[in-house]
Backbone as JSON Lines, residues from 0, in Angstrom:
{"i":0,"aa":"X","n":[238.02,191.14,101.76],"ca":[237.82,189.71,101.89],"c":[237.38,189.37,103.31]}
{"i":1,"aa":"X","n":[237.92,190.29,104.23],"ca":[237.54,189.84,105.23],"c":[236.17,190.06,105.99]}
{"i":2,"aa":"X","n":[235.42,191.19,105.31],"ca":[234.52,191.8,105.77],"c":[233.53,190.84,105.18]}
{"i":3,"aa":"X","n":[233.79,190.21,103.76],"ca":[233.07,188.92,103.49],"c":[233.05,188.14,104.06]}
{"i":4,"aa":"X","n":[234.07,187.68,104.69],"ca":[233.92,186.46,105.54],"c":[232.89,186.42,106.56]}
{"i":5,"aa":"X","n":[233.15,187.34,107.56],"ca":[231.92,188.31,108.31],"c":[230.7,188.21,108.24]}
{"i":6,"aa":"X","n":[230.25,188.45,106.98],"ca":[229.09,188.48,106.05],"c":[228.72,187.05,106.29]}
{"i":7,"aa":"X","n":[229.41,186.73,106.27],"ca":[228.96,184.91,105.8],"c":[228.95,184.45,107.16]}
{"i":8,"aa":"X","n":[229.78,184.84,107.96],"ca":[229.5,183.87,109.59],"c":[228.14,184.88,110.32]}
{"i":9,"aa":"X","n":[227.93,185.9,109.75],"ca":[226.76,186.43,110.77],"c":[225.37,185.83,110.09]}
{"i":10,"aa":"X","n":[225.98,185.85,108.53],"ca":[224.0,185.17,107.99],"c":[224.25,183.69,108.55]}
{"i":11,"aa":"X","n":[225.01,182.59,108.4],"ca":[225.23,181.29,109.07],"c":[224.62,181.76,110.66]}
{"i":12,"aa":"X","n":[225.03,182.05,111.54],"ca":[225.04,182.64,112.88],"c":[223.09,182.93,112.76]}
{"i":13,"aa":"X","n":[222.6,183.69,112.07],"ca":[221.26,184.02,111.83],"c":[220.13,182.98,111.37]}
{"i":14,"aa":"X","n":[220.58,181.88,110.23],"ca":[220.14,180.9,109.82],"c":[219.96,180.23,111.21]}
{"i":15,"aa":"X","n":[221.31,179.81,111.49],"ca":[221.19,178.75,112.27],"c":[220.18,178.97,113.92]}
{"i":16,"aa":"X","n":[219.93,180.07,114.38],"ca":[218.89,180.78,115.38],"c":[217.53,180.58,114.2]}
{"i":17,"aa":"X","n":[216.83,180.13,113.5],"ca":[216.05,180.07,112.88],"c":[215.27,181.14,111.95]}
{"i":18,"aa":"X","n":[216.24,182.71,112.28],"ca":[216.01,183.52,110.94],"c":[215.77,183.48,109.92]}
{"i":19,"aa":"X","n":[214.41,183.99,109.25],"ca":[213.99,183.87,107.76],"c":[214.58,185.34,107.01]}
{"i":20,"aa":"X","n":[214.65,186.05,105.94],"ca":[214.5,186.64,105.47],"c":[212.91,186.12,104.31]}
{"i":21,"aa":"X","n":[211.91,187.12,104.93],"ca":[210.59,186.92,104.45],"c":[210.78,187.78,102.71]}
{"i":22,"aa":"X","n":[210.37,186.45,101.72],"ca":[209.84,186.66,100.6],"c":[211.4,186.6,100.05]}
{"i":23,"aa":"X","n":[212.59,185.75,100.37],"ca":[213.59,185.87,99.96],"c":[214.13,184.17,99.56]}
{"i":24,"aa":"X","n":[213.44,183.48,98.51],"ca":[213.51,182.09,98.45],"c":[213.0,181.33,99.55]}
{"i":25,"aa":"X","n":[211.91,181.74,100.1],"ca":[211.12,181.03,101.16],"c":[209.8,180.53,100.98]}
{"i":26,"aa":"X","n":[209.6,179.92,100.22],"ca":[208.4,179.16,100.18],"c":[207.5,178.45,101.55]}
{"i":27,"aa":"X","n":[207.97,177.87,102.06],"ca":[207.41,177.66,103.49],"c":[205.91,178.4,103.59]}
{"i":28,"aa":"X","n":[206.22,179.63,103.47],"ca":[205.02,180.87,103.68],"c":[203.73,180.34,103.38]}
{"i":29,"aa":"X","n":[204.2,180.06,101.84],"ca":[202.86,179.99,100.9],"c":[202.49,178.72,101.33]}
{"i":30,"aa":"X","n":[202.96,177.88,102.09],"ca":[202.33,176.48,102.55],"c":[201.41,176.4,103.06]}
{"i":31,"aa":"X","n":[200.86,177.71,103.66],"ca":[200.2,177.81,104.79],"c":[198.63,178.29,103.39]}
{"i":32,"aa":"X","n":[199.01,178.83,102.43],"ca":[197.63,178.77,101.65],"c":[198.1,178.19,100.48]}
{"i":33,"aa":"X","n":[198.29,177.07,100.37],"ca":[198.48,176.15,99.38],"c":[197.03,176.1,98.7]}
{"i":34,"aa":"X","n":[196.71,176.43,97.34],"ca":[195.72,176.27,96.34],"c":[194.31,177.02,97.57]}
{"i":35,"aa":"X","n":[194.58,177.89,97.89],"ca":[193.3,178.57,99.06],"c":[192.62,179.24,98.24]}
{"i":36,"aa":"X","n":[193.47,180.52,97.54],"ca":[193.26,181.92,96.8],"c":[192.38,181.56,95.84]}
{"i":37,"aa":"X","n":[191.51,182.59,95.46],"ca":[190.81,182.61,94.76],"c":[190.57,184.03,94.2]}
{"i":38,"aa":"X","n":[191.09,184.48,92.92],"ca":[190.99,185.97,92.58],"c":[189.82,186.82,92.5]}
{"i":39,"aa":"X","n":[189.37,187.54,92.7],"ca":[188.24,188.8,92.52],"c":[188.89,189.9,92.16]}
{"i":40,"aa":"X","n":[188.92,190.34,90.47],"ca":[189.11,191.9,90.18],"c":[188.13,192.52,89.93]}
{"i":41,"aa":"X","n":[187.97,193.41,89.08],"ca":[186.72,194.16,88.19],"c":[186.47,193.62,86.76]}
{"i":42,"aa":"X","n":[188.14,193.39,86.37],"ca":[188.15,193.02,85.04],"c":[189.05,191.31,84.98]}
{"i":43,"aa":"X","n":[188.11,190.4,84.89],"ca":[188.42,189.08,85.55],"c":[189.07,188.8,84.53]}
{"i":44,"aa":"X","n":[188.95,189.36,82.83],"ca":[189.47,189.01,81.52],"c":[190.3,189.38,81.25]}
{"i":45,"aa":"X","n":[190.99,190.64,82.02],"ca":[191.86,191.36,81.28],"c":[193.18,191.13,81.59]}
{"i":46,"aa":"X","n":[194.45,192.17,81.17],"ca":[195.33,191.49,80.99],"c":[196.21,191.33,82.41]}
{"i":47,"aa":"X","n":[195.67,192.72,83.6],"ca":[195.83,192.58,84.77],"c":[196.06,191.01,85.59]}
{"i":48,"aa":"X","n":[194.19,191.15,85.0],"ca":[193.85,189.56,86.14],"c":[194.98,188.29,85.66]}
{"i":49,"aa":"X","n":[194.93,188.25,84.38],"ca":[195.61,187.0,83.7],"c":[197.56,187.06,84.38]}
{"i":50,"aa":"X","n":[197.71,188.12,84.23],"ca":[199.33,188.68,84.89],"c":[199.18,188.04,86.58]}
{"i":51,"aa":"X","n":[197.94,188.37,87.28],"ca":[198.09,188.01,88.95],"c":[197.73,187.01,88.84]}
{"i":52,"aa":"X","n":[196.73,185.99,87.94],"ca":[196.75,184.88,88.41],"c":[197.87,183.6,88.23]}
{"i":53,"aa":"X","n":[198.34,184.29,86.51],"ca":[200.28,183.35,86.68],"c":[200.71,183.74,87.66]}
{"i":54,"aa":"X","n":[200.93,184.43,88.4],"ca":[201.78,184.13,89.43],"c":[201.81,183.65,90.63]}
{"i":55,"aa":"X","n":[200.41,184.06,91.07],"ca":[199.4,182.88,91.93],"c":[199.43,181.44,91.88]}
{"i":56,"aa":"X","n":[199.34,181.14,90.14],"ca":[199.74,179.74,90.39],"c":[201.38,179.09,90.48]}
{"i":57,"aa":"X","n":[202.22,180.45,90.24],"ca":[203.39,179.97,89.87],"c":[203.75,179.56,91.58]}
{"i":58,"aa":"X","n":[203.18,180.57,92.39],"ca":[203.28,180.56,93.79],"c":[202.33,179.29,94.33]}
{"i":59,"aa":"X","n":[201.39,178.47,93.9],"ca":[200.75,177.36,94.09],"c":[199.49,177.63,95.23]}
{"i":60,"aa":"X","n":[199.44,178.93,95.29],"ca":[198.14,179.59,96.1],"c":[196.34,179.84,95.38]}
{"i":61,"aa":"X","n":[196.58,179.87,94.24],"ca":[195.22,179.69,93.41],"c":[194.51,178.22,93.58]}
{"i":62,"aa":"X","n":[193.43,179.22,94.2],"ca":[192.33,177.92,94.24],"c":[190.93,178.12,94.82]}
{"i":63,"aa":"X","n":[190.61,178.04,96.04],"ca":[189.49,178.2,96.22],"c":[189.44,178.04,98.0]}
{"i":64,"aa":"X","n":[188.55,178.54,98.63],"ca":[188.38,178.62,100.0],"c":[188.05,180.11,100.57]}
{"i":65,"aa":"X","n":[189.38,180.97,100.38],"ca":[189.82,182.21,100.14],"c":[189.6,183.48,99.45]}
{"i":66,"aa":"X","n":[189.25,184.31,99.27],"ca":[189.12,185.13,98.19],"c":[189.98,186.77,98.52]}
{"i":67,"aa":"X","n":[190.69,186.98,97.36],"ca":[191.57,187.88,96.99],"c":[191.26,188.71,96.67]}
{"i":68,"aa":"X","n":[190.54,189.76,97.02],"ca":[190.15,190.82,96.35],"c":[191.34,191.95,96.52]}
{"i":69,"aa":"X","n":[191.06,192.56,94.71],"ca":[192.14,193.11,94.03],"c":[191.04,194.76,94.06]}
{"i":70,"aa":"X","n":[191.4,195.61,95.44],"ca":[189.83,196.65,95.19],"c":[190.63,197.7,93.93]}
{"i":71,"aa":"X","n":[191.72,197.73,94.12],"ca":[192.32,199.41,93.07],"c":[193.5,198.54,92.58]}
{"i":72,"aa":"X","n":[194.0,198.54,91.32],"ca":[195.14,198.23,90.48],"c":[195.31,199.83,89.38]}
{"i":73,"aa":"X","n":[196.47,200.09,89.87],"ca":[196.19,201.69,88.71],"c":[197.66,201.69,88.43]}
{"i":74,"aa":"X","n":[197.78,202.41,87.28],"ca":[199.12,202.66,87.02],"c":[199.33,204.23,86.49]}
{"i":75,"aa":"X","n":[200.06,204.93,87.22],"ca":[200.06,206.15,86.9],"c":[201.61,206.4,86.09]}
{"i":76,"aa":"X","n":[201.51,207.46,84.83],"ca":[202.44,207.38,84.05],"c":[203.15,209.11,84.42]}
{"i":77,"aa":"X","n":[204.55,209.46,84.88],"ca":[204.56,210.7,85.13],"c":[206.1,210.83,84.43]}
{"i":78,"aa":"X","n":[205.93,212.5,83.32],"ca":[207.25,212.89,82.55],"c":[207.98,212.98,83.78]}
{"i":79,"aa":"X","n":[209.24,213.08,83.73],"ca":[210.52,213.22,84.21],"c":[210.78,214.48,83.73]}
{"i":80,"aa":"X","n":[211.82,214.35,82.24],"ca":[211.78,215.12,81.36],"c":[211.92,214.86,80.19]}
{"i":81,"aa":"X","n":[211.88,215.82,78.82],"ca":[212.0,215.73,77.77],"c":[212.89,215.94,77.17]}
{"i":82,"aa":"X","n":[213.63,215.46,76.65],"ca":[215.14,216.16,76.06],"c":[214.88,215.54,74.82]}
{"i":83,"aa":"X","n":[216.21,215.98,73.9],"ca":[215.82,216.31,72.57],"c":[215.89,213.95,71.93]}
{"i":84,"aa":"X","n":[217.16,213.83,72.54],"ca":[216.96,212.17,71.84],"c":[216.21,211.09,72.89]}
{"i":85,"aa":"X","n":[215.95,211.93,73.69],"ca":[215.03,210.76,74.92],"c":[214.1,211.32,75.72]}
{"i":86,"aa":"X","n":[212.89,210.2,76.35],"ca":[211.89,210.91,77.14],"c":[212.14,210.15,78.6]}
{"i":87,"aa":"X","n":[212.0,210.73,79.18],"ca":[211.99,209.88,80.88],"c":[210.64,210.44,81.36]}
{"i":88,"aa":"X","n":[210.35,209.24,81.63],"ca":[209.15,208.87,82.74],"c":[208.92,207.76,84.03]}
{"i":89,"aa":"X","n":[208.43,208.14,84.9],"ca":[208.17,207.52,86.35],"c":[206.84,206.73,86.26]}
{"i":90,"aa":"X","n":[207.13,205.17,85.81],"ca":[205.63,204.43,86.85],"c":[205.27,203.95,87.52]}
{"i":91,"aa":"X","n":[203.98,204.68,88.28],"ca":[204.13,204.34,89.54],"c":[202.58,203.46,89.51]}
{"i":92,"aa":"X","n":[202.36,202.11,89.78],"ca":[202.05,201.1,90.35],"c":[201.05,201.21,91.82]}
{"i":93,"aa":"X","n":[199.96,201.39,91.72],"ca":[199.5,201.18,93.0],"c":[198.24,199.88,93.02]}
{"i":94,"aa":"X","n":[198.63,199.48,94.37],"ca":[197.4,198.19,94.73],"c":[196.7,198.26,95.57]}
{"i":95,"aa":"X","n":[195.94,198.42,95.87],"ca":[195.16,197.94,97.27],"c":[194.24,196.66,97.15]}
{"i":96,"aa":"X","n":[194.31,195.77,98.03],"ca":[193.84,194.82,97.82],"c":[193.81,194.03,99.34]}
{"i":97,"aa":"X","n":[192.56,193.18,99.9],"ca":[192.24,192.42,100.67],"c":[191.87,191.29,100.82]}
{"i":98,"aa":"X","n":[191.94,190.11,101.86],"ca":[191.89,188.71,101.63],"c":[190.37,188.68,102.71]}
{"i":99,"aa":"X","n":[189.19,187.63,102.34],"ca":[188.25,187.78,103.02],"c":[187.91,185.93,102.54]}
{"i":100,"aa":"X","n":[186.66,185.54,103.64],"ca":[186.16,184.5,103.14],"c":[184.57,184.63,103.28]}
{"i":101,"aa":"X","n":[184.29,183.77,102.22],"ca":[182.63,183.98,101.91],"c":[181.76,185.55,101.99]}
{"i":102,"aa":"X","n":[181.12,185.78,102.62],"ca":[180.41,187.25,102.67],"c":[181.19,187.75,104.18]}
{"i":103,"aa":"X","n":[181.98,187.37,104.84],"ca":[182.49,187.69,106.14],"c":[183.32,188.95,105.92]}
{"i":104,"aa":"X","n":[183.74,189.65,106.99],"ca":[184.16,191.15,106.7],"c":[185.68,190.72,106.59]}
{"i":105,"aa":"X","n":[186.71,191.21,105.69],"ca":[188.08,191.05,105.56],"c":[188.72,190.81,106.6]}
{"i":106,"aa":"X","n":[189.83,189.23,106.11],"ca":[190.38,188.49,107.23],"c":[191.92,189.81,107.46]}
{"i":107,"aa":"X","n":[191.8,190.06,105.97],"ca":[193.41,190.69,105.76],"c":[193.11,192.01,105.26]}
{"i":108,"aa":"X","n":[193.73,193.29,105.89],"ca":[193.38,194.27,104.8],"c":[192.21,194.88,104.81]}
{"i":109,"aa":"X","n":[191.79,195.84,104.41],"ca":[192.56,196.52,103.11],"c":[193.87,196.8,102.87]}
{"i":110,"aa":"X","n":[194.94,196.83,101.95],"ca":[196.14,197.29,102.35],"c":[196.91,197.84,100.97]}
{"i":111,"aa":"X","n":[197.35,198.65,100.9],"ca":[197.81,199.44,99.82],"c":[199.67,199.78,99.75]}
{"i":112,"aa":"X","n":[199.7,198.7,98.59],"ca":[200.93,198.81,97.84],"c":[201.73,199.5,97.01]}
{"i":113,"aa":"X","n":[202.62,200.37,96.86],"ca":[203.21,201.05,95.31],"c":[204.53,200.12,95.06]}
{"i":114,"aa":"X","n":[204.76,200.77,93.73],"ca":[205.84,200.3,93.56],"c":[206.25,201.19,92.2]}
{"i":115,"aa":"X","n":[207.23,201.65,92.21],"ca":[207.5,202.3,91.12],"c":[209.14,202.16,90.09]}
{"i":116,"aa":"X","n":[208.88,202.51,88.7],"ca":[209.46,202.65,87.65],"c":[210.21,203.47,87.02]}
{"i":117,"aa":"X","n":[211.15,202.97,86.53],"ca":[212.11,204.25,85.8],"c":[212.3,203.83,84.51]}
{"i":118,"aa":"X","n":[211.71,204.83,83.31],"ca":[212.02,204.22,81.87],"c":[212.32,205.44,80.94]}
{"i":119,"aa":"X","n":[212.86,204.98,80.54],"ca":[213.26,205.88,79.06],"c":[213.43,205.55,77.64]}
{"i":120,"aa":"X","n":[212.84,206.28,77.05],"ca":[212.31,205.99,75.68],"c":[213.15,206.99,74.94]}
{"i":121,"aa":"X","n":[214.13,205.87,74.09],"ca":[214.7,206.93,72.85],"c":[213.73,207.33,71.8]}
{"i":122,"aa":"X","n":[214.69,208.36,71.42],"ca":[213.53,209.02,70.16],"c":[213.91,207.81,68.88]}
{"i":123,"aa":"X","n":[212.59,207.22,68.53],"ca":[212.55,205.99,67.82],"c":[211.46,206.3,66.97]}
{"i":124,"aa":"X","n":[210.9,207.18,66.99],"ca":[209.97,207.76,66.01],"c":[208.89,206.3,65.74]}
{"i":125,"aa":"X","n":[208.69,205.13,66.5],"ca":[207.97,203.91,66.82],"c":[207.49,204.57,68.11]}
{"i":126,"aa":"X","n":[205.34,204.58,67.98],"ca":[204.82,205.18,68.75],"c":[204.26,203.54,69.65]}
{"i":127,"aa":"X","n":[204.29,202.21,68.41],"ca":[204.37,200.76,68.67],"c":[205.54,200.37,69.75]}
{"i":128,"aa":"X","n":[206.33,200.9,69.43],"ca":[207.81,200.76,70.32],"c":[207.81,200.65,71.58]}
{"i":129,"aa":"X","n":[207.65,202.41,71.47],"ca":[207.55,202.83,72.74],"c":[206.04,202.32,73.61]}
{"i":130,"aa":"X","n":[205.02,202.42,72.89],"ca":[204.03,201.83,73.95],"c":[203.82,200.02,74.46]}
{"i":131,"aa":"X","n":[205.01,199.27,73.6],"ca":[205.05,197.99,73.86],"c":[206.32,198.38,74.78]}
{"i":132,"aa":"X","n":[207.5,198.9,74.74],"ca":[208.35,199.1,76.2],"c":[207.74,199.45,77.26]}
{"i":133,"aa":"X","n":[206.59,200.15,77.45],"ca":[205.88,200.66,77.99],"c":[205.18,199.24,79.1]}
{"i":134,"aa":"X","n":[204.55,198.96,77.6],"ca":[203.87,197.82,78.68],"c":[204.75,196.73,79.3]}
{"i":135,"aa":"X","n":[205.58,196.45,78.94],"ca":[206.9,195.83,79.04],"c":[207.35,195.69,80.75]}
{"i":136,"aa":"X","n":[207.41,197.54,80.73],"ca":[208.12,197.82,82.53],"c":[207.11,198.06,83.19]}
{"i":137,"aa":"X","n":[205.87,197.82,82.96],"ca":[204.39,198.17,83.59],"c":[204.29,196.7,84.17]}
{"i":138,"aa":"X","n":[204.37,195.92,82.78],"ca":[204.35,194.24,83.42],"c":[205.3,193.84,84.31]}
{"i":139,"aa":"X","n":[206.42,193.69,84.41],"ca":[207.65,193.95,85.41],"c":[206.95,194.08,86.65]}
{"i":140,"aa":"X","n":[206.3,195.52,86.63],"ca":[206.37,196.34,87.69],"c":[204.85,195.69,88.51]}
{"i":141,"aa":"X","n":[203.97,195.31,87.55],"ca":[202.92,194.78,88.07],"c":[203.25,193.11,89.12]}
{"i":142,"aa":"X","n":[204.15,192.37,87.86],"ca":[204.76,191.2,88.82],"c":[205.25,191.22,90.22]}
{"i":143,"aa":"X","n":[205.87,192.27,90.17],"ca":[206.86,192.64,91.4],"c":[206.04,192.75,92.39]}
{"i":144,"aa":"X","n":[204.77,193.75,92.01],"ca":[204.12,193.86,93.43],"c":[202.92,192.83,93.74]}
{"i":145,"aa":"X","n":[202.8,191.99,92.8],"ca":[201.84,191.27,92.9],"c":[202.32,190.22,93.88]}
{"i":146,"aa":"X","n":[204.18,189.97,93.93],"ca":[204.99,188.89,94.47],"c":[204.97,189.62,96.06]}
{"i":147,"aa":"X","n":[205.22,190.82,95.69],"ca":[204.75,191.11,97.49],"c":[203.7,191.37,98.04]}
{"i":148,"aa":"X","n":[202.52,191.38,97.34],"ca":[201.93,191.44,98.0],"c":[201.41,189.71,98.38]}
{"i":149,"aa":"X","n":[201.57,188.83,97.85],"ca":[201.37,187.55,98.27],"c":[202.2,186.82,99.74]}
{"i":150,"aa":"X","n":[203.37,187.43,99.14],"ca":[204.16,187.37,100.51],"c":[203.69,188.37,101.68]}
{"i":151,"aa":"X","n":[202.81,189.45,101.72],"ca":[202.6,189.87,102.96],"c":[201.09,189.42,103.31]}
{"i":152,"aa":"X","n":[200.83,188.6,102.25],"ca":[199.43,187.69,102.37],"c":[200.01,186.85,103.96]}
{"i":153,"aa":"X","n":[201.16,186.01,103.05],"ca":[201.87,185.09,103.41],"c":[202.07,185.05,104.62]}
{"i":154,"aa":"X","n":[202.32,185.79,104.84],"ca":[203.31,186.18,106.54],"c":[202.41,186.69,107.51]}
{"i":155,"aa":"X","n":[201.03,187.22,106.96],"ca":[199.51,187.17,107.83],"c":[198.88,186.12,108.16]}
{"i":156,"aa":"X","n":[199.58,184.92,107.44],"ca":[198.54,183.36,107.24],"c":[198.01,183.1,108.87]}
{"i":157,"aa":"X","n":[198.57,183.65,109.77],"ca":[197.9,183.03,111.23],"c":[196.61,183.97,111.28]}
{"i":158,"aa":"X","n":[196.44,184.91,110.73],"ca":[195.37,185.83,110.76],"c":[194.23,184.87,109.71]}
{"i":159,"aa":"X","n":[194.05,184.39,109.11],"ca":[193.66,183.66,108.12],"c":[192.48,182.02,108.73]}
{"i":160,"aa":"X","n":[191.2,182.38,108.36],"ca":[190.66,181.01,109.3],"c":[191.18,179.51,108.85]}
């Protein structure tokens, strides 16, 4: 109990010196490109782009001025192991992606993200199953890094014209 207490007078103690924890209920950030962004993938239709741009707007940064280029989105799928009632596999998530305006050479970036997954698939003899769980912790995993990488957009905004 007491080591909680602790806890609580050093983050108070930190707040109050004007400490952020960046990308941790801090919106502030994204103020700085309020409706700026503007996405560029390869595949503007697919289910990638449609996944980064909800969250773009959920973050209120989609718009125009800015442009987001998304250069590599890949998802690599790797066994763990196989055992007899379950399969384990590792996904691993990579991004690289840069912020630029008009034909000018990148304000932000290039800069390259992972992020990776842990899943396991019982033996369900559903090949539907398993490849909708699949996409399931892929989507997860795609959100996640899409949220940081906006936030390290975010926290570059003085780099930004």
């Amino acid at each position: 109990m007491r080591l909680r207490g602790l806890a609580i007078v050093g983050l108070l103690l930190l707040s109050g010196c004007g400490y952020q924890l960046v990308g941790y209920g801090n919106t502030d950030l994204d103020a700085r490109l309020k409706s700026r962004l503007a996405l560029e993938i390869a595949d503007p239709l697919g289910a990638q782009a449609r996944l980064i741009e909800s969250v773009m707007q959920e973050r209120g940064v989609l718009g125009a001025g800015l442009t987001l280029e998304v250069l590599d989105l890949t998802l690599e799928r790797r066994t763990l192991s196989e055992l007899a009632d379950r399969d384990e596999f590792e996904l691993r998530v990579n991004l690289t992606y840069a912020v630029r305006q008009g034909d000018d050479p990148y304000v932000i970036g290039p800069e390259t993200l992972n992020r990776d997954g842990f899943l396991t698939l019982l033996d369900s003899n559903s090949d539907s199953l398993d490849s909708e769980l699949e996409r399931l912790k892929a989507d997860a995993i795609y959100r996640d890094l899409t949220g940081q990488m906006l936030t390290q957009i975010s926290a570059q905004a003085d780099q930004l014209p």
